[in-house]
N, C-alpha and C positions, 0 to 999 in steps of 0.2 A: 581565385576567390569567387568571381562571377559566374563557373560550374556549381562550386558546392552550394551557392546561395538558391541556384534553379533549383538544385536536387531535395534543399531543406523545404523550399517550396511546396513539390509537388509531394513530399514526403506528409506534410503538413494536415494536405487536402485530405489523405490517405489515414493520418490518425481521429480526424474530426467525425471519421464516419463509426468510430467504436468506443463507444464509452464504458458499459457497466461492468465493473471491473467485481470481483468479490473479496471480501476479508479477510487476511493471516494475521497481522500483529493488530485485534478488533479488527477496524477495519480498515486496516492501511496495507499495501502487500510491503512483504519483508525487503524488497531490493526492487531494483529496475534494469536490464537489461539480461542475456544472460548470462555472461561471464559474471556479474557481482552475485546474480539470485544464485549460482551456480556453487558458489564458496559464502552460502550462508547468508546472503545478502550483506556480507562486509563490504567494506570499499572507502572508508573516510579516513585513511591514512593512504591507501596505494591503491587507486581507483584502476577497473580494467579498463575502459572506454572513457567515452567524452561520457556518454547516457549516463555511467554511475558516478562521474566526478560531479554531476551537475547534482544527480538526485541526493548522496552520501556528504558531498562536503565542499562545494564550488573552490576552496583554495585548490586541491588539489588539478584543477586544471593545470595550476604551471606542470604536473609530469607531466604530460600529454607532449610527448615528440612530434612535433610539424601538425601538419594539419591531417583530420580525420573526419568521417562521417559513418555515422552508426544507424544500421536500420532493423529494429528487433519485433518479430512477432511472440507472441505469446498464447496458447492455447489454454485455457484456465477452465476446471471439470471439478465444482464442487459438486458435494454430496450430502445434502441434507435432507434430516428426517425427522417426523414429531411425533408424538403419541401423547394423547389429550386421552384423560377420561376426567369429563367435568360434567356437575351438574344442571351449569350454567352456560357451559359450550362446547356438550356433546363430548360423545365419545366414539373417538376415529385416531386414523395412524395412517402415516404415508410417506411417500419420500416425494419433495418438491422437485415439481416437476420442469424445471428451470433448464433451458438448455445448456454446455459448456459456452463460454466467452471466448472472443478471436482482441488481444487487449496489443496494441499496436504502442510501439516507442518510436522513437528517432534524438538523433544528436551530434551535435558539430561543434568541434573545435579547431581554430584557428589561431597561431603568431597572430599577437596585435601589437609589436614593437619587441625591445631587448628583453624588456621583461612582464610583458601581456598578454594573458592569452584570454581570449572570448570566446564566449559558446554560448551556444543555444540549444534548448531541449525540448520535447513534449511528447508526454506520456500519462495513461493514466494510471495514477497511483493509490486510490481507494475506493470502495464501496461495497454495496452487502443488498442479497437480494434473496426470497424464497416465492414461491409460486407453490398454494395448496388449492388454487381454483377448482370445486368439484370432489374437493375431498374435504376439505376444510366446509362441515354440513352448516352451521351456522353464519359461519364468515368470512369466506375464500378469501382469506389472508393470503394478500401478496403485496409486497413490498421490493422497490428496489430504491438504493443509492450507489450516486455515481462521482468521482472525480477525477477530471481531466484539469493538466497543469500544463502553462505555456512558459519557459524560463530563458530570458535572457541572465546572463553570467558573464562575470570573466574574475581572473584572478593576477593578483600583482606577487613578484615575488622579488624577495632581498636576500641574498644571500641563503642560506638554507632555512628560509622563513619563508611562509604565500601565507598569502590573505585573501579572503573572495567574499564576494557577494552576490547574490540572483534576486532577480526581482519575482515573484509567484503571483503568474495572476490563472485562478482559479477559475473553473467550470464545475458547476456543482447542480445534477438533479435529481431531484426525489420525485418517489412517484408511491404513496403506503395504498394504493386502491382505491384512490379518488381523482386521480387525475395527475398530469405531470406538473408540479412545476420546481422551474431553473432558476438561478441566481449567480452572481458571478463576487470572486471577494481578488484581494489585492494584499499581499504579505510579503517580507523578506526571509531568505537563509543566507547566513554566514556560516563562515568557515576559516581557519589557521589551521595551517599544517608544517612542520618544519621535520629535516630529512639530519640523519644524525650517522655516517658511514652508513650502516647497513640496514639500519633503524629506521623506521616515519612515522612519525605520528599525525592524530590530526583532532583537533576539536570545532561542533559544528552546533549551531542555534536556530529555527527554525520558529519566527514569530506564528501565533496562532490566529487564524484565518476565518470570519464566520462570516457565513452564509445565510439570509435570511428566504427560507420557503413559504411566499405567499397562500394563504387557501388551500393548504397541502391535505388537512385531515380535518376533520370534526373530534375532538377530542372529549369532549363535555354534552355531545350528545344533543345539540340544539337546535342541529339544524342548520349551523353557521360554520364554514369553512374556516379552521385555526390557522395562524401563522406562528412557526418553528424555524427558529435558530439554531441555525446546525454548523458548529464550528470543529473546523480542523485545529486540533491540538497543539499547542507550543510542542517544541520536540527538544532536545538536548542529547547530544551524544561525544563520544572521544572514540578513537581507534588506532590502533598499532598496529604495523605488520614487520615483519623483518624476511629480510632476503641476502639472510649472510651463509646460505647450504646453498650448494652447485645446483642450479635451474629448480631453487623450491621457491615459494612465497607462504608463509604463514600468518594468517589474519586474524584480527579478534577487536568486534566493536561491541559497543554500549552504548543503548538509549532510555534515554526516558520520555513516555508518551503521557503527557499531563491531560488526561481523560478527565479526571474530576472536577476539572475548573475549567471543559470545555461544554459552552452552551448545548444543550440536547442530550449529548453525551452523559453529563451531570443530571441531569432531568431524567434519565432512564437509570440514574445511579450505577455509571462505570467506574472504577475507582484506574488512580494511576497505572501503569505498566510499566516495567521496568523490563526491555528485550536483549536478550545475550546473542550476539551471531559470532561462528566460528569460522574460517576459512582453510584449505588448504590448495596451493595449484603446485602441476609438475612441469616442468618442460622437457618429456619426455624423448623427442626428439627435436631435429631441430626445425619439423612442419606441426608436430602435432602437443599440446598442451591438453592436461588431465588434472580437473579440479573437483571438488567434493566440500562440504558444508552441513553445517546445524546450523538452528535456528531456534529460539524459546524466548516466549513470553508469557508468563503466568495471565492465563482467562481473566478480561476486567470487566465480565459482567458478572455482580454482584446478586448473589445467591438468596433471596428473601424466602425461605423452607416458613411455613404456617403463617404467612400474611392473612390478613383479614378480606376476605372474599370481596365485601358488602363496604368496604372503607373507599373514601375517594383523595387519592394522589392529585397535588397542585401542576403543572406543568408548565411555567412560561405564562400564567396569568388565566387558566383555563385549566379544569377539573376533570378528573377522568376516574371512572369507575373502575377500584383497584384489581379485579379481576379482566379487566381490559386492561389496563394499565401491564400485569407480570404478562400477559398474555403476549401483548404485541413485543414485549422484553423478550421473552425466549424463543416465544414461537416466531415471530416476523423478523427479528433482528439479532440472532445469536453469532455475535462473533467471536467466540468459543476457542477457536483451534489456539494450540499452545505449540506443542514438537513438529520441526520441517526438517526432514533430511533433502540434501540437495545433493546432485550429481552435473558432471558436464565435462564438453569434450571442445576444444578447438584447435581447428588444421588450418595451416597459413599457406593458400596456394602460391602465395607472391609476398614480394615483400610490401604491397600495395592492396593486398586483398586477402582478407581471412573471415571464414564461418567459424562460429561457435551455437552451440546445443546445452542443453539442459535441461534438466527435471530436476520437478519438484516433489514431493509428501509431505503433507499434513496430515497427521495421524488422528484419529476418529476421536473426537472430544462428545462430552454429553453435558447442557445444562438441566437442574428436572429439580421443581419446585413444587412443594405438597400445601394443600390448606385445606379447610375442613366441607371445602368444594369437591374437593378430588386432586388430581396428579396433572401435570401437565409437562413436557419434557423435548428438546431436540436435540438432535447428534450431528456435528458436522465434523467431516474430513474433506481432503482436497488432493487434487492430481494437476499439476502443470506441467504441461511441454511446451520449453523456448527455443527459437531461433532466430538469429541474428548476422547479418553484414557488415564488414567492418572495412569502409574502403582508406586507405590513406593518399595522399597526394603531396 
């Protein structure tokens, strides 16, 4: 116990230094680790690691055999682009110039009696960022958000019933081109999951989390630095898999992202999401396992086609000019992508140590909004390469 606690340690030091993570399901990523992003980001009925039991559905800790420690990079390479012809803000096209993200996980799970298992996680799990500095003629639009999540967990289990709970305590900073600022929020996930012969299920709740950004932006134009509340979404999901075919696992979750009723989010008029992930793994031999995944959530930013240019949108108690207002909606904050195909591979050198690999697609999405200003429009798509350590003990 006193090895893996060094190792979550120093693993810890090592996630604090990577934050800005970007958008798939808006702006949440679809899984965490990557054996679950690997199979679609499923994982809340038969989680691969300690990392996806925590993020998916903390009951399912009780599968977790003996003790493990997980350590996952993520290489994260969106691709976004705008094209503005406005006669209020220029006309120009480009692709943000934002570098790929290096998005760091880790997770530990541990026996904590006959029927306790604990764990700990941290990973960052959302945020959304564009960089048009220098091409953007009136307004070098560049925006990022960021969230990093610390999770103590453990799960009780009764008979082919668990139950779990994590405590979330969030890192959350915005930066819209005025400066940075951080805030930190405080949430729970639950989770039940009960195992049925070959059957599991699992259902998971994910209280919503809001973060308030001090002096983040001038909104109304005054001169005076606005404060936004920017809340992580209540979440809701169920999932099944079954593993009654010789070395198959077949997965299939459901969530709902309550965007509309989350501060900010609501404010930029994102309507709910409803996310389908699909799984499938092989254990093709008895080193190497071969998984593959979908993933969809219908686009929850909302479409305003012939707004009124010249009209001003309330925000949080401060006014904004409605062609600023769809502006920094599509152009600065488009988190669009809807279809992820997902692929991955993992080879067990031991029975104490195995890599796993992964890729991701996001396939090329367009938001594009007309008024009697002009057009204004962005396209995002995305590429992820993961890897990940999985030592047991």
């Amino acid at each position: 116990m006193k090895k893996s606690v060094n190792l979550l340690a120093a693993a810890f030091v090592i996630t604090g230094l990577s934050l800005n993570v970007f958008a798939t399901n808006g702006d949440n990523l679809i899984g965490v680790g990557p054996a679950s992003r690997a199979m679609g980001g499923t994982g809340m009925a038969a989680p691969q690691d300690a990392i996806s039991a925590i993020f998916s559905n903390p009951a399912t800790l009780s599968q977790i055999q003996g003790s493990q420690f997980n350590f996952a990079g993520t290489f994260f390479a969106p691709e976004v682009k705008a094209n503005v012809v406005s006669g209020m803000m220029g006309n120009w096209s480009g692709k943000s110039q934002d570098e790929g993200y290096a998005i760091p996980a880790i997770g530990l799970a541990t026996p904590a009696g006959d029927n306790m298992t604990f764990g700990i996680a941290a990973y960052g799990v959302s945020g959304m960022g564009v960089d048009y500095r220098d091409m953007d003629i009136n307004n070098d639009m560049n925006t990022k958000v960021s969230v990093m999540k610390f999770v103590p967990a453990f799960a009780y289990k009764n008979g082919a019933f668990s139950y779990g709970a994590g405590l979330d305590i969030d890192y959350q900073a915005a930066d819209f081109g005025s400066g940075l600022s951080h805030n930190y929020a405080v949430g729970l996930r639950l989770g039940a999951a009960y195992e049925y012969e070959k059957w599991a299920f699992g259902l998971t709740y994910v209280t919503p989390q809001n973060v308030e950004h001090k002096r983040v932006y001038d909104f109304d134009g005054n001169g005076v630095f606005d404060t936004l509340k920017l809340e992580n979404p209540a979440q809701y999901g169920a999932g099944a898999a079954y593993k009654g075919l010789d070395g198959w696992v077949l997965s299939a979750d459901v969530k709902y992202l309550d965007w509309a009723n989350a501060d900010g989010y609501s404010d930029f008029d994102w309507e709910g999401q409803t996310v389908f992930g699909l799984g499938v793994q092989n254990k093709t031999t008895d080193n190497l396992t071969l998984r593959a995944g979908w993933n969809y959530g219908k686009n929850p930013v909302k479409i305003h086609n012939n707004f009124n240019p010249m009209g001003n949108t309330d925000i949080q108690g401060t006014s904004m000019n409605n062609m600023g207002y769809e502006y920094f909606r599509v152009i600065g904050f488009p988190g669009v992508s809807e279809h992820h195909l997902t692929l991955g591979a993992g080879y067990e050198f031991s029975s104490k140590f195995a890599l796993n690999l992964g890729y991701k697609k996001a396939f090329a999405k367009t938001i594009k909004e007309t008024s009697s200003d002009g057009t204004i429009k962005s396209e995002l798509s995305e590429t992820a390469y993961d890897m990940g350590l999985t030592f047991k003990f």
